[in-house]
N, C-alpha and C positions, 0 to 999 in steps of 0.2 A: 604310660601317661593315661590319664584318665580325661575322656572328653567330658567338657563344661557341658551340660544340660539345664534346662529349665527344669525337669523335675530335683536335678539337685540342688539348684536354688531353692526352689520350693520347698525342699524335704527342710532347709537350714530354717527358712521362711517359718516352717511349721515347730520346728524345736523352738525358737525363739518365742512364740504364740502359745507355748506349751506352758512357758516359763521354768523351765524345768532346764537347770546347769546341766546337769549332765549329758543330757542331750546333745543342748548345743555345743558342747565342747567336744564332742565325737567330732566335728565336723572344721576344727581349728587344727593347724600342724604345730606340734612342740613348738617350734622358732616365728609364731606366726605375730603379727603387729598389729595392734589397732591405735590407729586417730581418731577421736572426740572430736568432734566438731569445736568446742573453745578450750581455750585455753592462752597460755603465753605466748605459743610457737605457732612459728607460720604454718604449723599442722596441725594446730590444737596442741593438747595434751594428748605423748606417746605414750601406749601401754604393749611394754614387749616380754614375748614369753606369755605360752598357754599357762601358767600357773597365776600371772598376774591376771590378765584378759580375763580370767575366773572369776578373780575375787571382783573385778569391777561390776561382770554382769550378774553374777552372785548377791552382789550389792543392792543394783536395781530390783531382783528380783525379792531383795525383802523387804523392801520398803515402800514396794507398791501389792495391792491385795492383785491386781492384775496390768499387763502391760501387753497392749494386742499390736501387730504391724501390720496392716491393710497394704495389698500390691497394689498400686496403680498401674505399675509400668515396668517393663524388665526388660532390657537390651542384652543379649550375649556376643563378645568376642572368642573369638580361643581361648583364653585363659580370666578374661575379668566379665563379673556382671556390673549391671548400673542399673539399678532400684529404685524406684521412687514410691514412696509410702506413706500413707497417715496412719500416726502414731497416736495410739489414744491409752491412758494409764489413768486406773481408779489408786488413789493414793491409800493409805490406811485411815486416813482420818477422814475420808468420803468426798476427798477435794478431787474434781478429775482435770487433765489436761490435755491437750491437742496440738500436735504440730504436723506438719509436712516436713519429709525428711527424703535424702538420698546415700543409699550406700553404696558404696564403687567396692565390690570384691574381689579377691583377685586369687586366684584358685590355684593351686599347682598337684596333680597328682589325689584330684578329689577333695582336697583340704584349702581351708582357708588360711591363706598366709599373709593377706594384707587385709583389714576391714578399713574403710577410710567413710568416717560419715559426715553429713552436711545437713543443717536443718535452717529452717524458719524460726526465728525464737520473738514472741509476741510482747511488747514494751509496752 
């Protein structure tokens, strides 16, 4: 088993700031889950399987020219981080947006097998 560090948060922190899929996907397990903050379910919308969790962040990463996650804050357990971050994304069309966000990760074995996220969304 691999112990949860701050640098390996960080290193995930830094793939995602990269924008670059391949990166961050080095750092998901095959079987690993992510929750969206909305959706239907009491969990958001699930995306299971590193082949899905791809195309989603794949997604964002084409449709914005960049997408940065600023750390505010990072608590480590044994096996789960808890993040809290400003999210900031220049879109393509030169609209930008802003929110406060938190990811709860949950690690087994150096890989991400849950991402569960939460944000501020402005009305």
């Amino acid at each position: 088993m691999t112990d949860l560090t701050r640098e390996l948060v960080d290193a995930v922190g830094d793939a995602f700031n990269a924008n670059d899929i391949d990166i961050v996907m080095q750092y998901f397990a095959p079987d690993a889950t992510f929750d969206h903050a909305i959706g239907p379910d009491v969990h958001g919308v699930r995306f299971e399987g590193a082949d899905v969790i791809r195309s989603v962040f794949a997604g964002l990463f084409e449709k914005v020219e960049t997408v940065h996650w600023e750390t505010l804050d990072c608590a480590l357990t044994a096996t789960k981080a808890y993040c809290e971050y400003r999210r900031t994304a220049r879109h393509q069309d030169g609209t930008t947006e802003e929110y406060l966000s938190v990811d709860i990760l949950t690690f087994k074995n150096g890989l991400i097998v849950h991402k569960d996220t939460y944000y501020k969304q402005r009305t």
